[in-house]
LOMAR-680123 format. One record per residue: residue in one letter; x negated, y negated, z negated of N, C-alpha, C in turn. Coordinates in steps of 0.001 Angstrom, whole numbers, plus 500000, padded with zeros to 6 digits. Atoms other than C-alpha are relative to their C-alpha. Example, Ala and Ser with C-alpha at 12.3 -4.5 7.8 and 13.67 -1.06 7.14 Angstrom:
2
a499110501190500000487700504500492200499100498800500000
s500820501190500060486330501060492860500770498910499270
end
This chain:
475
x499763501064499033424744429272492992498711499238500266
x501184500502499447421958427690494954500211498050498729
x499751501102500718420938424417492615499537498729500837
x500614501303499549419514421946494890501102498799501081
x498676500418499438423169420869496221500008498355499205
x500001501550500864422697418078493087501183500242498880
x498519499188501089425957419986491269499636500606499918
x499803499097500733426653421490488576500937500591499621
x499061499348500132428356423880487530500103501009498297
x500084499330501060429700426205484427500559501342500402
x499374498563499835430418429420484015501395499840498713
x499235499782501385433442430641482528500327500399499315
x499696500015500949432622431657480246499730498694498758
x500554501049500626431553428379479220501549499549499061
x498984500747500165435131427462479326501133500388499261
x498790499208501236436818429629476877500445501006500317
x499029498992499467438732432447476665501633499866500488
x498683500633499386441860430264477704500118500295501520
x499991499925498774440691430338480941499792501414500507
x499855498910499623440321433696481571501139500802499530
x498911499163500011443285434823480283501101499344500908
x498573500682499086445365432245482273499870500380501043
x500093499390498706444005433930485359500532501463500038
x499770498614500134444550437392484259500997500310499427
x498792499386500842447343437695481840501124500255500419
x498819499581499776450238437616483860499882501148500880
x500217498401499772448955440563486118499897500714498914
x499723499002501061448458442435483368500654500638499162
x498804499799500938451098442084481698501360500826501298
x498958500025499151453169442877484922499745501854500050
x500661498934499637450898445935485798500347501138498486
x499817499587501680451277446667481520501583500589499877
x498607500190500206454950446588481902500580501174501090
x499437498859498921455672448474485270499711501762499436
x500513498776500355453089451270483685500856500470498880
x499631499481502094454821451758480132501397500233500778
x498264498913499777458429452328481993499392501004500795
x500493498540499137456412454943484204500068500849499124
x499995498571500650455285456678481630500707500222498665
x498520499883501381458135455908478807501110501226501050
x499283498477499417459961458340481830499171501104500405
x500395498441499783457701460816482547499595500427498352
x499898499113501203456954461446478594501011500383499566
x498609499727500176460475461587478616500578501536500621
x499729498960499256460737464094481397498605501260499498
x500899499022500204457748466086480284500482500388498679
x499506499658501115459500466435476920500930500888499725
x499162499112499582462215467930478288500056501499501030
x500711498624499178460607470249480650498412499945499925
x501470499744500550457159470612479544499154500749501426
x500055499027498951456715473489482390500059499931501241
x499619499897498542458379472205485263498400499099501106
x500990500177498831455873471807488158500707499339501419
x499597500055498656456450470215491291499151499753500994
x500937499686498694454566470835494411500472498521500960
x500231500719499253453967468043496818499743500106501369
x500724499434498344453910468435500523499513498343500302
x500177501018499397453878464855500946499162498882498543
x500307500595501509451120462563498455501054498317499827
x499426502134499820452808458963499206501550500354499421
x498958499402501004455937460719496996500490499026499117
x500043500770501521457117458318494661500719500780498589
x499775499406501147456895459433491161501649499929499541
x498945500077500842460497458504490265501019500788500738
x499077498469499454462120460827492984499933500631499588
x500514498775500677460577463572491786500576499980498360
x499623499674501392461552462540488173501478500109499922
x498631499701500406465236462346489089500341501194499865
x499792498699499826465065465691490562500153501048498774
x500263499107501539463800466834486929501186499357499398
x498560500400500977466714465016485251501027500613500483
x498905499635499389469160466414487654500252501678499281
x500314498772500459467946470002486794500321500664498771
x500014499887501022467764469377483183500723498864499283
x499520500324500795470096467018482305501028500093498587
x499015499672501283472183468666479489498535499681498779
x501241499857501401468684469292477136498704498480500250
x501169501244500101467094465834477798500884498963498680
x499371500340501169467285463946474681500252498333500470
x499316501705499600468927460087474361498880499407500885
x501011500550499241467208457690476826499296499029498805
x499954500313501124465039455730474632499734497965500539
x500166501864499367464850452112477176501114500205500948
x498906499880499617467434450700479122500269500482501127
x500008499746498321466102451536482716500350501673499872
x499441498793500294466445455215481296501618500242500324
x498788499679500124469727454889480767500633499645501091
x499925500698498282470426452790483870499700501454501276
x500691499254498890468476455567485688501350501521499635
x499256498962499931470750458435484194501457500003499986
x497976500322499554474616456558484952499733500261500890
x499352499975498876473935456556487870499997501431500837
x499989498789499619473616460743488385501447500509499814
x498911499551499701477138462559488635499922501141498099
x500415499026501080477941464795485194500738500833499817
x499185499340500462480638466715485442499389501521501229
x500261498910499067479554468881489037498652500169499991
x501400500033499995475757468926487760499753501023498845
x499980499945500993476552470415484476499818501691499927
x500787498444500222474820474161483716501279501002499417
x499124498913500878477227477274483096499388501162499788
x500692498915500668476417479666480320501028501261499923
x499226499110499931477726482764481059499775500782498857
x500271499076501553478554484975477500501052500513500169
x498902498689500047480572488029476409500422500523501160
x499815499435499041480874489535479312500741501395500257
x499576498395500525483339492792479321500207500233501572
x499617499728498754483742494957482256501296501033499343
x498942499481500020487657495951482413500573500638501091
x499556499254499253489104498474483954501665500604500725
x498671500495499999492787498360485382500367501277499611
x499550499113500609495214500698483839500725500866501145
x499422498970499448495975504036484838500987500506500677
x498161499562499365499269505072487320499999501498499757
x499755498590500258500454508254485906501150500565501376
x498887499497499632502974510335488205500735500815499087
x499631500006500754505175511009485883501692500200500150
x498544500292499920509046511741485403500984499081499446
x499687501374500316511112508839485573501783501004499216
x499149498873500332514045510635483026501260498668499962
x499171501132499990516121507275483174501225499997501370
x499441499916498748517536507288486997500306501361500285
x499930499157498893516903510668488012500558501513499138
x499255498814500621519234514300486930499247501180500598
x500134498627499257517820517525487620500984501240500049
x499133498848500025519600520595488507499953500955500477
x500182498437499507519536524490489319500840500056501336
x498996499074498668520667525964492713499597501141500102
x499951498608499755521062529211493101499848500179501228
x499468499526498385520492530430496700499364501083499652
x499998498268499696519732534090498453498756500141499746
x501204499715500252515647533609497711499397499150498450
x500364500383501329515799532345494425500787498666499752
x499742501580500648516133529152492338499534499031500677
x500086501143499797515959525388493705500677499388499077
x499676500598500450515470522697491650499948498562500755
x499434500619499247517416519662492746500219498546499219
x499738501188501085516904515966491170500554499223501093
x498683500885499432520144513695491693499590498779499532
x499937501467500126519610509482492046500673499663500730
x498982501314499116522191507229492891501226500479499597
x499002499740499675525879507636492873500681501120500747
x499781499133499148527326510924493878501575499558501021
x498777500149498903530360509535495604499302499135500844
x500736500399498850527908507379497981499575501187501326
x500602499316498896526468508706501445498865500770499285
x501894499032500875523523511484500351499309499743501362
x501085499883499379520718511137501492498282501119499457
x500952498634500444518022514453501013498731500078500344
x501159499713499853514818514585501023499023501596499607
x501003498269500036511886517572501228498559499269499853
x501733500691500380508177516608500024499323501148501011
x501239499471498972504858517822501823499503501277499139
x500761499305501340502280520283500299499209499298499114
x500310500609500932500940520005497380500660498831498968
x499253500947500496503661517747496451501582500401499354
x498472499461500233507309517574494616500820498561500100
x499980501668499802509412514565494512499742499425499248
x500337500810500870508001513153491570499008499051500959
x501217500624499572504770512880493302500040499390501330
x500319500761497974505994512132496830501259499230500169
x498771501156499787509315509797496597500171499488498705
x499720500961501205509547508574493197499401498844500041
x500206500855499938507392506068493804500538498733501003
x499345500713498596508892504760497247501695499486499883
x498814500134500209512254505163496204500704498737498625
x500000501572500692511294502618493188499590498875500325
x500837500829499581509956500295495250501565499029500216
x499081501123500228512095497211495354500970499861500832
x499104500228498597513718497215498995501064501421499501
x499416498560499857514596501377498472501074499505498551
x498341499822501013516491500267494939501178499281500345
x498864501111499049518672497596496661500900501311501214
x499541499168499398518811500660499342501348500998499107
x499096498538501172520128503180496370501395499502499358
x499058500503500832523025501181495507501157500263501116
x498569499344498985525160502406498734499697501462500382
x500175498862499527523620505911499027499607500672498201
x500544499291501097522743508822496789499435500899500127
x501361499325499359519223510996497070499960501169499479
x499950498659500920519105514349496178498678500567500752
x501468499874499690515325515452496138499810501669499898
x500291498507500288514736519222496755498662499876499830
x501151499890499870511845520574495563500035502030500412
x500234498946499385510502523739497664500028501137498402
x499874499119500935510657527055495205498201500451499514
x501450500150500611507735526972492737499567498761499492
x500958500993499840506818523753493501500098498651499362
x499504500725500450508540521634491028499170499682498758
x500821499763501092506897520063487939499952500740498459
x499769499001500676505987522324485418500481501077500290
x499064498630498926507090525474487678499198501444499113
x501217498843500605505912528941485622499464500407501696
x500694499088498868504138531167488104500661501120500432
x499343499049499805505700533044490288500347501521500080
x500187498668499999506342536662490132499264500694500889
x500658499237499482503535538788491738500593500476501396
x499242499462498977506295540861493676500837498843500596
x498985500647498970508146537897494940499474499656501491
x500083500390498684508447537146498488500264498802500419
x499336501288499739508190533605499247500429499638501929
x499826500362499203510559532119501955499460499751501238
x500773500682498653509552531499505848500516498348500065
x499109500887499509510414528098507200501238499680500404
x498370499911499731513687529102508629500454500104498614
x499408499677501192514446530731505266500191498683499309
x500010501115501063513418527366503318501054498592500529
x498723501141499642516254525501505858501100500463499787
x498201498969500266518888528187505352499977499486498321
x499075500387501394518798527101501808500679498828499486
x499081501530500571519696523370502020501077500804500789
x498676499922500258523230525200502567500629500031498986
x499686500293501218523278526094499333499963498618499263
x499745501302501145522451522839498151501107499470500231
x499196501015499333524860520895500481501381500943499097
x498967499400500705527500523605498842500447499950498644
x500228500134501553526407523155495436500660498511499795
x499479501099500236527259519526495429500788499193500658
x498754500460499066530437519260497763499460499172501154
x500927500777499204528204517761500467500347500458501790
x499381499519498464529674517777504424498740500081500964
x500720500456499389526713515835505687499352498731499559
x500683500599500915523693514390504922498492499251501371
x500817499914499060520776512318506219498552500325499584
x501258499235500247517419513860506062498784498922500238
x501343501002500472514290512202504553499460501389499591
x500812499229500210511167514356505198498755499736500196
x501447500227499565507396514325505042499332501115500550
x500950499105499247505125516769506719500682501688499948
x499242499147500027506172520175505795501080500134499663
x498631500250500380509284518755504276501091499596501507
x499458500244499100510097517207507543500189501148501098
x500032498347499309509349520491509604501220500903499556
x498934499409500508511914522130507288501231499293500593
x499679500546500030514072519246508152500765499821501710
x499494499909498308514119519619511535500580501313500439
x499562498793499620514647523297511637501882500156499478
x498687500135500742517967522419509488500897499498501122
x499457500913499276519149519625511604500040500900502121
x499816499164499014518580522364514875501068501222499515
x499184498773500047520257525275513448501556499706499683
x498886500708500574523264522745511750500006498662500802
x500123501222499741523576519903513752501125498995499885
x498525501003500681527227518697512449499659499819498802
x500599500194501957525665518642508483499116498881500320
x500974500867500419523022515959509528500306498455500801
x499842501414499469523974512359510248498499499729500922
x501178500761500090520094511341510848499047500568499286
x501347499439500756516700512198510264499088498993500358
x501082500959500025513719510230509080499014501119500303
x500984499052499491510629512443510140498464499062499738
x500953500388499718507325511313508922498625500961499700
x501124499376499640504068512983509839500412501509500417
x499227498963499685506192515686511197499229500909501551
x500763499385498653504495518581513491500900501471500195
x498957498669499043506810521030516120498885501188499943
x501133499484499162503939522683517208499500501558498723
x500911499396501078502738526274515427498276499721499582
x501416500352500219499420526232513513499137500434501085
x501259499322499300496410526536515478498806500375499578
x501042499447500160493017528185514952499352499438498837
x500981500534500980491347525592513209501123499878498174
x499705499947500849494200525000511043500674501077498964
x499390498410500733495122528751509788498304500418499661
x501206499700500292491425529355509329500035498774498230
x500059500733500739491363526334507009500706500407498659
x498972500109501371494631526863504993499852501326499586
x500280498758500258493693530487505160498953500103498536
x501087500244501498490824529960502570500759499166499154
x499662500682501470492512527558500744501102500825499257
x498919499282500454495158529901500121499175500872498972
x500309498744500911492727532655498996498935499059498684
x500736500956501124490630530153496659500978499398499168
x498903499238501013494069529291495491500504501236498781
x499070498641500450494844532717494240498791500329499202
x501064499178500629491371533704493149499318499028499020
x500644500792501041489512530382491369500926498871499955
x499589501447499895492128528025491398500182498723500936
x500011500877499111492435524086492487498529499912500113
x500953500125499658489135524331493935499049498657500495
x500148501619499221486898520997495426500299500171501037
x499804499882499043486898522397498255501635499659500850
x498929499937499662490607522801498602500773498360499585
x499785501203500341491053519584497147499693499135500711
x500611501127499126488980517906499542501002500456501468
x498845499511498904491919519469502044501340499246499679
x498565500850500431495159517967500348499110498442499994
x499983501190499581493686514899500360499381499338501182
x499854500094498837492804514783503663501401500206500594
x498676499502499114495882516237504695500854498790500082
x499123501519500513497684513123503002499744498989500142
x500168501805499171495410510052503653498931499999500881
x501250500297498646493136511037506220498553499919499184
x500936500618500316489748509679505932499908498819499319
x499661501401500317488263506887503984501122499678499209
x498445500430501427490905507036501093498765499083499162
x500517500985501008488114505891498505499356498538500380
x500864501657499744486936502765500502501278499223500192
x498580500285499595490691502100501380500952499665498795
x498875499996501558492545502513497757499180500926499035
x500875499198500590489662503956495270501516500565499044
x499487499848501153492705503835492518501237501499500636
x498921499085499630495345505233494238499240501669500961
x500533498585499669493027508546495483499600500655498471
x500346499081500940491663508788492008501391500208499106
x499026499665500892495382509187490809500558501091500459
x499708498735499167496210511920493611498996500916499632
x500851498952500319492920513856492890500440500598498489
x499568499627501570494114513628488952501200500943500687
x499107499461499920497215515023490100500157501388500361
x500529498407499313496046517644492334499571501251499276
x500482499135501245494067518910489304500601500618499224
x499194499489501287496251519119486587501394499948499833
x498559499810500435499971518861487460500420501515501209
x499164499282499019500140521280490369499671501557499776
x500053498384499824500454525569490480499383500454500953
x500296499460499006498200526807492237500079501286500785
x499476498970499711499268529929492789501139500280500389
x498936500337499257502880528519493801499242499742501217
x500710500752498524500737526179496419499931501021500598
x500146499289499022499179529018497818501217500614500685
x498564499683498964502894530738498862500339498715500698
x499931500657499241503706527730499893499303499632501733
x500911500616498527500885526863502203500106500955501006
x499857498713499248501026530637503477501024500314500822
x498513499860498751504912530040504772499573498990500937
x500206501182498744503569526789506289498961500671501109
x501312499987499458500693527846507932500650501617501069
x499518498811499163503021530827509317500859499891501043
x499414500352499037505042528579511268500434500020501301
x499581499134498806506941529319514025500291498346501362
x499345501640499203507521526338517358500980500047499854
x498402501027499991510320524191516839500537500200501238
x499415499207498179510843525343520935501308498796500557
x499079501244499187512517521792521947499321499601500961
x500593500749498488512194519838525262500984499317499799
x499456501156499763512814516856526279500788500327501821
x499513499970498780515150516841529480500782498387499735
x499397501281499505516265513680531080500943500285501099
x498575499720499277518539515517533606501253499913499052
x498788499728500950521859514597532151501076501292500113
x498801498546499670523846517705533502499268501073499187
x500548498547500294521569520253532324499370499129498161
x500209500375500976520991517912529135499870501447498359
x499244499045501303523470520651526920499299501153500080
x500607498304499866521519523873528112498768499707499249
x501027500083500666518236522427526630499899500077498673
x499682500160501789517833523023522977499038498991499396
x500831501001500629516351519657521478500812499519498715
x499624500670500540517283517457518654501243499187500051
x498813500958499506520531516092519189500576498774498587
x499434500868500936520923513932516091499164498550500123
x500994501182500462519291510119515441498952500358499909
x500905500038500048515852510174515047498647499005499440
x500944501097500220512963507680513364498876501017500089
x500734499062500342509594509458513498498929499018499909
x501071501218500734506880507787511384498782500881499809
x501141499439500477503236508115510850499185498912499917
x501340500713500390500064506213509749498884500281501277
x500948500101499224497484505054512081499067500659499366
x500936498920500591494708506937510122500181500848499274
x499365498604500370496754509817509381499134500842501231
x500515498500499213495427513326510774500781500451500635
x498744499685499032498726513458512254500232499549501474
x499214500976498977499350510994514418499910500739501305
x499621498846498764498834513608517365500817500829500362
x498812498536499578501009516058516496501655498764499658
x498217501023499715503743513080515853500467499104501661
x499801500036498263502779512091519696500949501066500623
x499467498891499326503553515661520685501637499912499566
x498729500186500537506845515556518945501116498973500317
x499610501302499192507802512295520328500328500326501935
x500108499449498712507253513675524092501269500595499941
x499194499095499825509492516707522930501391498996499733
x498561500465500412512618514383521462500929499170501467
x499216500989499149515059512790523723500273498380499692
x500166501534500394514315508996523999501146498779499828
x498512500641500705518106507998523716500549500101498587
x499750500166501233518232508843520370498995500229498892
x501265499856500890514739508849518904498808498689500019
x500766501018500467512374506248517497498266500851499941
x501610500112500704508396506314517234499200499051499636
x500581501666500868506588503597514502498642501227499551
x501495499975500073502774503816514223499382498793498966
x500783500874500770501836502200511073498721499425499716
x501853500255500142498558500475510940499652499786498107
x500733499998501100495929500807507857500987500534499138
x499404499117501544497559503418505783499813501682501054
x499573498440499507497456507161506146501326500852499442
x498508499449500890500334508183503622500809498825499843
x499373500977499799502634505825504491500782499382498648
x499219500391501265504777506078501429499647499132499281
x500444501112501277502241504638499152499900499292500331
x500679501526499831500391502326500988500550499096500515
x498934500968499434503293500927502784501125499837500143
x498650499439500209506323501402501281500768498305500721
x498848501286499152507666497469502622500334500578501337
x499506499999498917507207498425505650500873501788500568
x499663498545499835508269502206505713501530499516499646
x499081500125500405511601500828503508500631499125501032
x499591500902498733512013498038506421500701500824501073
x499871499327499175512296500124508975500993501222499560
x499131499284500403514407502757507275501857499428499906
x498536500725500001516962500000506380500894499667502024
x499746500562498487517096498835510200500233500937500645
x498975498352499658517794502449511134501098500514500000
x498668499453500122520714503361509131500915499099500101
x499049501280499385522119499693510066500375500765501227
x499653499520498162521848500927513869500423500919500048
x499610499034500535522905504122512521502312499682499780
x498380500654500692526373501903511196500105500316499019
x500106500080502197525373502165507392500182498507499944
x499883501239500410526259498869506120498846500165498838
x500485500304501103523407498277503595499265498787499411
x500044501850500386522418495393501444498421499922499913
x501539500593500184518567493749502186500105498881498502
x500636501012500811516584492096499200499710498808500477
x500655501014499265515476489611501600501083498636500194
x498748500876499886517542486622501955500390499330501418
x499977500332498411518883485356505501499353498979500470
x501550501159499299516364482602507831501507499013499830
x499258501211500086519807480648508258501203500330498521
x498990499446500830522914480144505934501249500398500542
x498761499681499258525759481579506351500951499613499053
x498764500508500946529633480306505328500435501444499175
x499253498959501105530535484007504009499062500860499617
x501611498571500386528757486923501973499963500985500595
x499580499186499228530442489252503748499399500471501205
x500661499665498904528420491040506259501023500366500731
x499378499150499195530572492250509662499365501187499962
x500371498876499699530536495719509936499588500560501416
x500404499552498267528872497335513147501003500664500564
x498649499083499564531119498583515584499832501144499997
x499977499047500636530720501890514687501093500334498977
x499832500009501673531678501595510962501739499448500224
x498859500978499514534672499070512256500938501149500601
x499158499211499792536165501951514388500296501495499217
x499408499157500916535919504492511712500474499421499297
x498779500088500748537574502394509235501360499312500390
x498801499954499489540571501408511806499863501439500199
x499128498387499949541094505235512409500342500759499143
x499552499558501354540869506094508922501390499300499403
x498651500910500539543660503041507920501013500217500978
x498845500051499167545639504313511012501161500846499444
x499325499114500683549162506021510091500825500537501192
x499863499323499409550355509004511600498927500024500923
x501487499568499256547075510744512930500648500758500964
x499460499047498870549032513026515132500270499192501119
x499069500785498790550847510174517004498691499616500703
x501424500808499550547196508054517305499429501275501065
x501073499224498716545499511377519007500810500700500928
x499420499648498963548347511951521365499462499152501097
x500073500906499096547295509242522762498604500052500545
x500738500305499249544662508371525531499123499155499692
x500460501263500050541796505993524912498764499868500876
x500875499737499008539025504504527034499082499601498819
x501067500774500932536166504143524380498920499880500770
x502280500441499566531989503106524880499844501401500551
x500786498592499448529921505899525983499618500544498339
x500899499525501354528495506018522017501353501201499325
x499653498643500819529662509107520014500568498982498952
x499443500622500758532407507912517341500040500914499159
x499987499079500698532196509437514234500800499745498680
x499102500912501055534113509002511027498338500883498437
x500607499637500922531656508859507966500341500941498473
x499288499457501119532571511629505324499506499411498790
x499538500609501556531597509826502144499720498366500033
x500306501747499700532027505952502990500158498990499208
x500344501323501190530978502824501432501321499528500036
x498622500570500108533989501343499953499752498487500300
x499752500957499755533126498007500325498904499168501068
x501197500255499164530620495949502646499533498775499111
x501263501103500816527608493953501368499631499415500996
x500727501343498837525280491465502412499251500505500699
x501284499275499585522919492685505110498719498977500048
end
């Protein structure tokens, strides 16, 4: 300081160290205080993550964002807070949806196996004798109920191609007013020896001339027919050559039409790879096409790898091949459709009921078009199931749906699992008029007097059911 002012002055340090701390101490202490909770949390957070790094895009950052981020990350392994702003600082983070999961023991399980298999509880087997040999013939349900008969595909018997459908929850509710009698083609049953060298297996006609014998074998007037592919083909040739024996036919993946080029070339080899090495891949990679189309293993991995098992090791291949060899020898079904009603009777078509079913990514669904064309549309159905190719398995609700709603319109009284949208005051279903005028003509007395007489009925065909439900259920 300039001295010639006439004042004086001291320095201060003249004036103690009082005075310099009373200027300085409370910054310091403030600056002392803010710093020591800084870094009482970052030795905190560096304790706990030693490693963690964090990159900066922005420097004007404040350090304590960044340190929540690290607490957020790592709060399970950060140890007690050890001041109160710590603790303050870590209530107020969330702990239950922040909280680290340790994944251990880890097993990969694999769902359990579906055998096809014989169900020996429900179902009777039994011998028929006919003019080209033995048929074996498994009985479910009640033989004093309506029968209902089925025929499997190739490669199949009814273990493998209705046992499962027929246990399906809607079809056992079904089985309690009907009774199923499952042919299996000759050979083709499980466990079948091998057939004799010299035998001559059946044509198609032949393999319909023998459901007489069955229908004979077990006092049987008339029956309705449940068929799949070559079962249904058989099925139809029956229901043409007999058309008073068949109430109704279900028909699914069913083809009129003889083989053509590509497919007698095909079954042609599989026949002789049959006979010479066995179930082959090749031939294998044919039955299961034949049955779910394309796209089975992206569709149902389980349910193809239980058909390929099957294919392998339950079936004869040396039956198959006769088999495939009558199919594949097939003759046209030779129906038309006429819509002239006068000249209706001269045409030879289908004259019974009709449902005809197939899977949208079935290999069929063309030749169940063609077949559809040929039927007469007054008494025939066509259902186009979506996402399934073998309808049975993959969609037995809706295959059993539609079956029930058939032999209703049919005038079967049968009882749905399903329970009704409204209530009703009785359990008692009405019977369809159908069903209603066969059981007034059955309770009528003196039948002679009744058909002297004149009546004006419907246009519908009246029929009297030969083995009828005694009582009516709920529909």
């Amino acid at each position: 300081m300039p001295a010639n002012n006439g004042t004086s002055y001291r320095s201060l340090d003249d004036l103690g160290e009082n005075v310099y701390k009373s200027t300085t101490i409370v910054e310091q202490t403030h600056q002392t205080m803010s710093q020591s909770v800084l870094d009482s949390v970052k030795k905190a957070f560096n304790f706990a993550a030693p490693k963690v790094e964090l990159r900066r895009k922005d420097p004007l950052i404040d350090d304590r964002t960044e340190s929540i981020s690290i607490v957020t990350r790592n709060k399970k392994n950060m140890p007690t807070a050890a001041c109160p702003e710590e603790s303050a600082l870590l209530g107020t983070m969330p702990s239950d949806s922040m909280d680290d999961i340790e994944l251990k023991n880890i097993q990969l399980q694999f769902p359990a196996l579906r055998y096809l298999s014989k169900d020996d509880g429900s179902v009777r087997e039994e011998r028929v004798e006919t003019d080209k040999g033995i048929l074996v013939v498994a009985v479910q349900g009640n033989r004093a109920k309506p029968a209902i008969l089925t025929y499997h595909d190739l490669g199949l018997n009814y273990i493998s191609s209705f046992q499962a459908f027929f246990n399906y929850i809607d079809m056992r509710v079904l089985l309690e007013n009907f009774c199923v009698y499952h042919v299996n083609a000759p050979g083709q049953e499980e466990g079948a020896p091998t057939l004799p060298f010299d035998y001559v297996y059946p044509t198609m006609d032949e393999l319909a001339q023998q459901l007489l014998f069955v229908l004979g074998h077990f006092g049987l007037k008339s029956v309705i027919g449940f068929g799949v592919g070559a079962g249904a083909n058989i099925l139809a040739r029956f229901a043409l050559a007999h058309p008073s024996k068949v109430n109704a036919l279900c028909l699914i993946n069913c083809i009129s039409t003889q083989a053509g080029w590509i497919e007698w070339g095909y079954q042609k080899l599989n026949v002789r790879h049959l006979r010479s090495q066995g179930m082959t891949q090749g031939v294998l990679d044919y039955l299961m096409w034949h049955h779910f189309g394309r796209g089975t293993e992206e569709r149902n991995h389980d349910l193809a790898q239980v058909y390929t098992n099957y294919f392998e090791r339950k079936v004869n291949p040396t039956n198959l091949a006769l088999f495939i060899d009558s199919y594949v020898r097939r003759t046209d079904l030779n129906i038309n459709r006429e819509l002239d009603p006068t000249r209706k009777k001269d045409v030879p078509t289908l004259k019974v009921p009709i449902i005809n079913i197939t899977g949208a990514l079935s290999p069929h669904v063309d030749d169940t078009v063609t077949l559809n064309g040929r039927l007469d549309p007054t008494n025939s159905t066509w259902m186009k199931i979506s996402d399934c190719g073998m309808v049975l398995e993959e969609q037995p609700g809706k295959v059993s749906e539609a079956f029930r709603l058939f032999l209703q319109g049919e005038g079967y009284v049968v009882k749905s699992s399903r329970k009704p949208l409204t209530p009703t005051t009785s359990e008692v279903a009405p019977l369809s008029p159908l069903k209603m005028a066969d059981y007034r003509l059955a309770s009528l007395e003196g039948l002679n007097h009744f058909c002297s007489k004149k009546f004006d009925w419907p246009t519908a065909t009246i029929h009297i059911t030969e083995n009828p439900i005694s009582e009516a259920v709920v529909c």
